[in-house]
VODOTI-29997 format. One record per residue: residue in one letter; y, z, x of N, C-alpha, C, CB in turn. Coordinates in steps of 0.05 Angstrom, whole numbers, plus 5000, padded with zeros to 4 digits. Glycine has a CB too. Example, Ala and Ser with C-alpha at 12.3 -4.5 7.8 and 13.67 -1.06 7.14 Angstrom:
BEGIN
a488651565264491051565246493451565264491151815226 s495551425257497951435273500151575258498851145282 
//
This chain:
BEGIN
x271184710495271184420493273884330480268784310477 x274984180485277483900479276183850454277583570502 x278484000426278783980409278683660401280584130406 x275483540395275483310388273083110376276283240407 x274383050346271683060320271282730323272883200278 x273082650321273782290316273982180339276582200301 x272381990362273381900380271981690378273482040401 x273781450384272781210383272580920410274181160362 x270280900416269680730435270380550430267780690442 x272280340446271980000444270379860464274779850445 x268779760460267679600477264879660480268979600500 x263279460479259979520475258179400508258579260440 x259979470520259079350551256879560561261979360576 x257179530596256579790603257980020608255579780619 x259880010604262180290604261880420582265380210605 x261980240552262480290528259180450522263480000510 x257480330529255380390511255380750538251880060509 x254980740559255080940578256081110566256180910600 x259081120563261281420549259681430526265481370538 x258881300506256881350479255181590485254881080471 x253881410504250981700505252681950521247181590533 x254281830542254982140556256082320532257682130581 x257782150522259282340492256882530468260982030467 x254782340465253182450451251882680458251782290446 x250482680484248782940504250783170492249182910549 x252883070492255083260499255583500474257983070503 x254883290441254583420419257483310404254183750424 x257483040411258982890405259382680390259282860418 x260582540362258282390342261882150346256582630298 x261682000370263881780373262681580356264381670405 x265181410355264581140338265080920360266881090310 x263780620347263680440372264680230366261180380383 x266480070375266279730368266679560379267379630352 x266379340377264679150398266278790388260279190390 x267678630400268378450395266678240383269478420411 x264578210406262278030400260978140382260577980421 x259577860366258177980347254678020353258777810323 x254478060386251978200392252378310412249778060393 x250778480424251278690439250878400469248679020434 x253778500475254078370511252578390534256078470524 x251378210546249778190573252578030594246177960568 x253778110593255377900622254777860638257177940636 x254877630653253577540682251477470669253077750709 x249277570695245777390691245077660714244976910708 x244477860730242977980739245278200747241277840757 x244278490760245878690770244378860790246978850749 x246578920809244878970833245879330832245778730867 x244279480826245279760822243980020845244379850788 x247080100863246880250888245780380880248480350903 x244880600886243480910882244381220863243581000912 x248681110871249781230862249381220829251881180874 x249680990815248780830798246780940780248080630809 x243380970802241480970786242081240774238880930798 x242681390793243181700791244181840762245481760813 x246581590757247881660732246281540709250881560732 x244681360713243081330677240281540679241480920668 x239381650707237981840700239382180681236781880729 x241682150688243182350676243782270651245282420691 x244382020643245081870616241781910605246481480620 x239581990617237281980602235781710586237882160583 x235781560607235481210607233281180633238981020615 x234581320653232881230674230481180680232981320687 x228681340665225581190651225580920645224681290622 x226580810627226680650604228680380631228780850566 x230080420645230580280664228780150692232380400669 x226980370699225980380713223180150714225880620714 x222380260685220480020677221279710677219680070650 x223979550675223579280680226279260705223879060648 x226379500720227579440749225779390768229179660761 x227479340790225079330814227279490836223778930827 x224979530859227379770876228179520907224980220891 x230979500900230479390924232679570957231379040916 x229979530971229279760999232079611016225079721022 x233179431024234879321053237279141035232479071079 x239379101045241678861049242278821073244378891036 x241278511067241378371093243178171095239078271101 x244778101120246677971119246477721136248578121125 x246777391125244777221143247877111145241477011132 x247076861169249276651173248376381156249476591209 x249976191158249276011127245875841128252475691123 x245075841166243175771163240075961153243475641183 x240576151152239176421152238476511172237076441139 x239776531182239476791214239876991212240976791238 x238977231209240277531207240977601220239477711203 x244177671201246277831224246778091231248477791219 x245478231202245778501204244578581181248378601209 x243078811174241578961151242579241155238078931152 x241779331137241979601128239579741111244479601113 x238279931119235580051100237080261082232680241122 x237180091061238480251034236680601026237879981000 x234080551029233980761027232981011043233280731013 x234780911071235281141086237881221083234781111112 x239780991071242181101073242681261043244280871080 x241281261024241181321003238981581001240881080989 x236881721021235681781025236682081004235281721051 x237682161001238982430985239382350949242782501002 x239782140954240282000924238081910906241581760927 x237281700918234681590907234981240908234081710872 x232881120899232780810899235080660886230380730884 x235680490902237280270888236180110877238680140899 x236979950857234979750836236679530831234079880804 x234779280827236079040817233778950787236178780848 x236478930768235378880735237078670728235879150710 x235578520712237678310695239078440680236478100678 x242078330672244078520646242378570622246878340632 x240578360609239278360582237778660594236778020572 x237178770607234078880606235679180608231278770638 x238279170619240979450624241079520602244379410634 x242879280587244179290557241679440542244978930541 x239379330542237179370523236779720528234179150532 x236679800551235980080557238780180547234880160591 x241280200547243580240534243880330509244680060534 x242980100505242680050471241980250459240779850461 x239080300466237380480453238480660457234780510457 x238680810479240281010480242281190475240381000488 x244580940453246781000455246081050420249080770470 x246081250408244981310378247481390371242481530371 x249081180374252581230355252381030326256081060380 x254281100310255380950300256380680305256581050297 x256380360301257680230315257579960291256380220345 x260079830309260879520287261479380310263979500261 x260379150308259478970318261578680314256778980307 x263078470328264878300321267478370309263678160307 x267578730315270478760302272678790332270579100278 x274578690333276378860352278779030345277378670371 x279979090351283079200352285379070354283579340373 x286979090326289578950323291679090331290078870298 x292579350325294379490316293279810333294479440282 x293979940349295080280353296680400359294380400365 x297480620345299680750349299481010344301580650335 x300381240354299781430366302281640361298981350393 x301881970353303282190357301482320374304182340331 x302782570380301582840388298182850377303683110371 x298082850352296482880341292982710341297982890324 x294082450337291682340336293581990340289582450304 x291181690345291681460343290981370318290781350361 x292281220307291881080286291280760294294381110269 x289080720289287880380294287380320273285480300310 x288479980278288079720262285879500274290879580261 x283079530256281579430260281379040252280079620250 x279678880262280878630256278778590223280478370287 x277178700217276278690201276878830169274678720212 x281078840178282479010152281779220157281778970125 x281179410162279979610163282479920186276779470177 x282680130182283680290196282680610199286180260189 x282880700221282880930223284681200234281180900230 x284081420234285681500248283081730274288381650225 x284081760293282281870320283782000338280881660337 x281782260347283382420369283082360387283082650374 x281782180401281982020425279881780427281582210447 x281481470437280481310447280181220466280581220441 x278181030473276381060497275780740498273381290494 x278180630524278880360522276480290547282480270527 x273780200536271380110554271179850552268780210547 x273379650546273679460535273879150559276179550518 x273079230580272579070599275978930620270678850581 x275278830636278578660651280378570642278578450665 x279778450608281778320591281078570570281277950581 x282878790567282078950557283578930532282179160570 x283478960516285779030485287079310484283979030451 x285279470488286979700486289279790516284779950479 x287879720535290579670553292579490550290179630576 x293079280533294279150532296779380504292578870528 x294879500492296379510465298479850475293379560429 x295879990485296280250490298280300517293480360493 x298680180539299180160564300579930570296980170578 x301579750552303179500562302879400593306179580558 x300679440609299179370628300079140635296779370623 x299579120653300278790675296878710664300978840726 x296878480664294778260670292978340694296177990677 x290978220684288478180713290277970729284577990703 x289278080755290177840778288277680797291877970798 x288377450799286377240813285177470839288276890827 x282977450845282977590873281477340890281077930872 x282777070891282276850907279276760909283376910932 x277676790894273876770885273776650868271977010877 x272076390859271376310842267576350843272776060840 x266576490826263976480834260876420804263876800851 x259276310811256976270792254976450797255976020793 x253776530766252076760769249576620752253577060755 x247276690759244576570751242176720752244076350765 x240676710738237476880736236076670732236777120709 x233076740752230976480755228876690738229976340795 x226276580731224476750722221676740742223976690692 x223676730763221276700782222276790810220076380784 x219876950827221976940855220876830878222877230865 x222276600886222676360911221076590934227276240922 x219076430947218776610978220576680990217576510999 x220976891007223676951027224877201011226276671029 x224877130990227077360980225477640978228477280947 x225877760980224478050980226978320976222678081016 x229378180978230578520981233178360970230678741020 x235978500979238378340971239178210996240878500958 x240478010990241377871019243677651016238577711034 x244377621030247277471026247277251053250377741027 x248077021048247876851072251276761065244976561072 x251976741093254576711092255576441108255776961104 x257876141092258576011103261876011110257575851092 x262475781110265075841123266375721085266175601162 x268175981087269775981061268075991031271475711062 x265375971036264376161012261876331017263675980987 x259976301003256976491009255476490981257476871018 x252676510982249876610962247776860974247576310958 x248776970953246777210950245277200931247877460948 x243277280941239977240924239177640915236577050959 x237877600903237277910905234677950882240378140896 x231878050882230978010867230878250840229177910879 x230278170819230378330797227578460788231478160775 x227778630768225078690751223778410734225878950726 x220778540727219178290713218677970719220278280692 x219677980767219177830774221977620774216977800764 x224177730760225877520765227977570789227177460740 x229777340795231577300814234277260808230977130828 x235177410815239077370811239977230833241277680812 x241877010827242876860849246376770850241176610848 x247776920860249976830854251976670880251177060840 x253276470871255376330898258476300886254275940909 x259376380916261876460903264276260938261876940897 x265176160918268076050938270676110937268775780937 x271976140967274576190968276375940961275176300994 x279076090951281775810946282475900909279875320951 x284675670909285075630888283375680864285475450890 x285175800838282475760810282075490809283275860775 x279975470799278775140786278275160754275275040801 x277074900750275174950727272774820729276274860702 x270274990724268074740725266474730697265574800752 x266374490687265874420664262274420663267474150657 x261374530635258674620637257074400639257774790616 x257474150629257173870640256473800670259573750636 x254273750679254073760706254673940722254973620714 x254774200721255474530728253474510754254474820698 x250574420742248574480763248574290785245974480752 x248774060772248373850797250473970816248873490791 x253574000803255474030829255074280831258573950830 x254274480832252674800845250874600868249675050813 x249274540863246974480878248274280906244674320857 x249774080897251073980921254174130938251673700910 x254474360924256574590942255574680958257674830930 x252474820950251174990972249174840985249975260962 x248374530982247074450992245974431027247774300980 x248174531037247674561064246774821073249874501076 x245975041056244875331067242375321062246075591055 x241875401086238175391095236875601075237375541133 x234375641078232375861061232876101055230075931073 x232376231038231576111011232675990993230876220999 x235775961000237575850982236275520964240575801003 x234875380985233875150971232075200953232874990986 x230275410947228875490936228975470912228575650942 x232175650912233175770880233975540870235976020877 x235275360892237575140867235975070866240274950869 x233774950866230674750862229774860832227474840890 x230775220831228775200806230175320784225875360810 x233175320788234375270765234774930742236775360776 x234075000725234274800696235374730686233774800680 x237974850687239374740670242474830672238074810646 x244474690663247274770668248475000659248774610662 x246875000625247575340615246975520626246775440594 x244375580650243675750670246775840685241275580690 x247475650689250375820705252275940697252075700718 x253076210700255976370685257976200705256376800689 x259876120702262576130721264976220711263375870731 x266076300732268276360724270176510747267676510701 x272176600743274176730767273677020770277476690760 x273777180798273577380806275777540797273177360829 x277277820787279977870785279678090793281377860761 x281278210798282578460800283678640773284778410817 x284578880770285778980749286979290771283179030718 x288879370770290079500782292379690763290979320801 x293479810750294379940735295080270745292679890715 x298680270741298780540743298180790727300480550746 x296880750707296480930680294180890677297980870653 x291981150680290081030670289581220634287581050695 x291481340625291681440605294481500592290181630608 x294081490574297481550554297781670534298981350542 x297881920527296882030503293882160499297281830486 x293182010476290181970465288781820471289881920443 x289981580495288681350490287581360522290581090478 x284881310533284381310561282381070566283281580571 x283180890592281280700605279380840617282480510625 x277380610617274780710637273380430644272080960620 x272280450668271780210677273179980688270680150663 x272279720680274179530690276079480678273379320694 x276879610654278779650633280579730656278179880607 x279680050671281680110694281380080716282480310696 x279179950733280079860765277879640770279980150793 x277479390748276179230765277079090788275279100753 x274879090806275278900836273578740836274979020865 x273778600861271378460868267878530871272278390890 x265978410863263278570867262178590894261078470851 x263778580915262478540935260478800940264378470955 x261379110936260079280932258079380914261279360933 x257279190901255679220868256579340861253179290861 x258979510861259179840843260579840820260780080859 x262079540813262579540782262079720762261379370773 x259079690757258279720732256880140749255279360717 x256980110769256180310780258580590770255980220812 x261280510781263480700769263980650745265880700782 x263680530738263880500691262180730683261580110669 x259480730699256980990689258781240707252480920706 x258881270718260281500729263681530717260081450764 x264781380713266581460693266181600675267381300682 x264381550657263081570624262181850635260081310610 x260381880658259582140663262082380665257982110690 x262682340685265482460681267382550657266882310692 x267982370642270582400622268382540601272582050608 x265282490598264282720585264283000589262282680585 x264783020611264383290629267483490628263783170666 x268983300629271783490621272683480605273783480630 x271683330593272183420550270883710546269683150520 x268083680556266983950553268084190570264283930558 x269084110585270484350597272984470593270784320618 x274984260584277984350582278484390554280084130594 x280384510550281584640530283584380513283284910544 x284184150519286484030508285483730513289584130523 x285283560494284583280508286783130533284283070483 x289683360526290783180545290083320578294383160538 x289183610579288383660601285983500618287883880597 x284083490594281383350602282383030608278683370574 x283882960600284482650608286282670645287182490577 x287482830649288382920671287182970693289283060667 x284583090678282683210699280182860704280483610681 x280382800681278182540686279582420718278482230653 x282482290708284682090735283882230758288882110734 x284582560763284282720787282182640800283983000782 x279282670781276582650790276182300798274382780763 x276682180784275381890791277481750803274281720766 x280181750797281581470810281581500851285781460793 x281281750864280781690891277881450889280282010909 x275881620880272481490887272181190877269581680869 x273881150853274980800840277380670860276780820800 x279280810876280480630891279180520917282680720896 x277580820933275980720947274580440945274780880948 x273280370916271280210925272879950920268480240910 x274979970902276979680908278079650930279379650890 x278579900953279779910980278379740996279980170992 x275479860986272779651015271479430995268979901034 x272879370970271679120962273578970975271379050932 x276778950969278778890979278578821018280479120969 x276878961027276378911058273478751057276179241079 x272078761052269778541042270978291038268278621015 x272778211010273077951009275277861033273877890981 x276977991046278477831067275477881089282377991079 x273978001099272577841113270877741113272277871124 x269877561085267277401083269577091091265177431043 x271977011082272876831086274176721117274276851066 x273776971128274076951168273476661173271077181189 x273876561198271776351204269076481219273176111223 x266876351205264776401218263876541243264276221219 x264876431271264776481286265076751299265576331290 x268776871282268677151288267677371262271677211299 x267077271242265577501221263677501238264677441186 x260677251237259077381248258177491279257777291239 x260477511294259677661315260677871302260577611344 x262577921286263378271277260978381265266078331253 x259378211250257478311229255378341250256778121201 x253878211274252378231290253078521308252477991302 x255178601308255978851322255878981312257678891333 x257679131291257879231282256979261244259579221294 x255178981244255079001199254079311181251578711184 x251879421208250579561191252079881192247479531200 x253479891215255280161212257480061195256480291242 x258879811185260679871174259679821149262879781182 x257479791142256479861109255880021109254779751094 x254480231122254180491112257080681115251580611127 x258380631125261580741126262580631098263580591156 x262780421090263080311055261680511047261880001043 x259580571045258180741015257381131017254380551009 x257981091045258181501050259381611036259581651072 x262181531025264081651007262581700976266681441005 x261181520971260181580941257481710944259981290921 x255281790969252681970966254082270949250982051005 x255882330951256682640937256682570907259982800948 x255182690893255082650859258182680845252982920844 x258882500831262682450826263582690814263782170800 
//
């Protein structure tokens, strides 16, 4: 094993809390810290492929997940009035893997949580690192410093430690502005994930554990801003023209704080390590979610960079071997998120005859690459 006593997590997400437990299995006693001063739910629901479940059964969660998921069997692909254009039976194509699941973030985080039996501070971030051969020296914002043989930047798209460690370019717009929402109830119609598509934006519905519904709409163009002030009414009159079940959901949302908004980005970076210091997650390749696999390769990261610590002899080998192993299977899925969002914004007419021909072979051509365990 990669000579390594002190290692310290930033970020209390799902990447952060993930490398925790992978680190721990491992016989590993990391430290954690977390900007917010409570443990993070981002968004409002998560739609998790198979690849995904696979890795918190290995994180030793997947029990404890299973109980407030629900499995959902098809993605289906409608036109804006709900006509189906094309589906896919997730778990034939996943048939080697196992179920895909849709959970709200609160109910992830919560199984995380428990799981993750580290050390951790809560509302502190990172001022200050700087780094020999030897080990990083961090400046905590709470006065506070240490010194560590390797950190572990899980710190999300606006990351700090890529900024500090990696002098990194910025996130970049990836032309999406989109709203994310959880109902505690689920509208008739919805039964599986599904996405209805208009011209220049779309809502996908998908339902969750303990009976709830994730609903998110997302438009192409320019960034905006939409002020939480009437958030809902103008949600409700954007998508007002898409047929069932979409009327359903905006009917039984309440309230304007119900909606996350905000901009879609990218993060792209030639380094995903420098020294002591290594990204994981959207820290290092967020894209667009068109693939759900976000939060899917953050757990398979964490799996991984546990795995060649324990194997290699040198943390800088094991950081070498992490890039080798994950940055093909992480560009892939920004490659076909990246082909997803140029064709949801097509005009109508020729996406869905492409998606009527061809939708369901070229989604399972998207996700073949990741059935092999990372």
């Amino acid at each position: 094993m990669a000579d390594v006593e002190r290692i310290l997590i930033v970020g209390g997400g799902i990447a952060g809390l993930s490398v925790a437990i992978a680190l721990h299995r491992q016989g590993l006693t990391p430290e954690l810290v977390e900007r917010s001063t409570t443990w993070p739910a981002i968004g409002a629901g998560i739609n998790l492929p198979a690849n995904g479940v696979r890795v918190l059964w290995a994180l030793g969660v997947g029990e404890a997940v299973d109980r407030t998921a629900t499995v959902i069997r098809r993605w289906g692909f409608f036109d804006q009035q709900g006509a189906l254009l094309c589906e896919t039976d997730l778990e034939d194509l996943w048939r080697d893997v196992g179920p895909s699941l849709g959970i709200t973030r609160v109910r992830l985080q919560e199984a995380l949580v428990a799981g993750a039996a580290v050390s951790h501070r809560l509302g502190v971030s990172l001022t200050a690192l700087i780094q020999d051969d030897d080990r990083v020296r961090v400046s905590f914002s709470d006065g506070t410093s240490g010194d560590y043989e390797l950190v572990v930047g899980a710190d999300g798209i606006h990351s700090t430690v890529r900024e500090l460690a990696l002098s990194a370019s910025s996130p970049s717009y990836a032309g999406t502005m989109a709203w994310r929402s959880v109902i505690p109830t689920r509208p008739p119609g919805i039964l599986d994930m599904m996405v209805l598509m208009g011209e220049g934006c779309f809502f996908g519905l998908a339902p969750m554990g303990e009976g709830h519904t994730y609903g998110f709409g997302a438009v192409g163009g320019a960034r905006f801003k939409d002020a939480i002030v009437g958030r809902l009414e103008r949600f409700r009159r954007r998508f007002a023209e898409f047929g069932a079940p979409v009327p359903a959901y905006l009917a039984a949302l309440q309230s304007d704080e119900q909606l996350h908004f905000g901009a879609i980005e990218w993060v792209e970076v030639d380094e995903w390590h420098r020294g002591r210091v290594v990204l994981l997650g959207d820290a290092a390749h967020a894209g667009p979610p068109h693939m759900g696999e976000g939060g899917c390769m953050a757990m398979e990261d964490a799996l991984v960079l546990a795995d060649v610590l324990r194997k290699a002899e040198s943390v800088g080998s094991a950081l070498d071997a992490y890039v080798r192993r994950r940055r093909p299977r992480a560009g892939w899925v920004q490659e076909q998120s990246r082909a997803a969002a140029r064709a949801w914004v097509l005009p109508p007419a020729i996406r869905n005859a492409v998606l009527r021909e061809r939708g369901d072979q070229m989604f399972r051509a998207r996700y073949r690459p990741l059935i092999p365990a990372p």
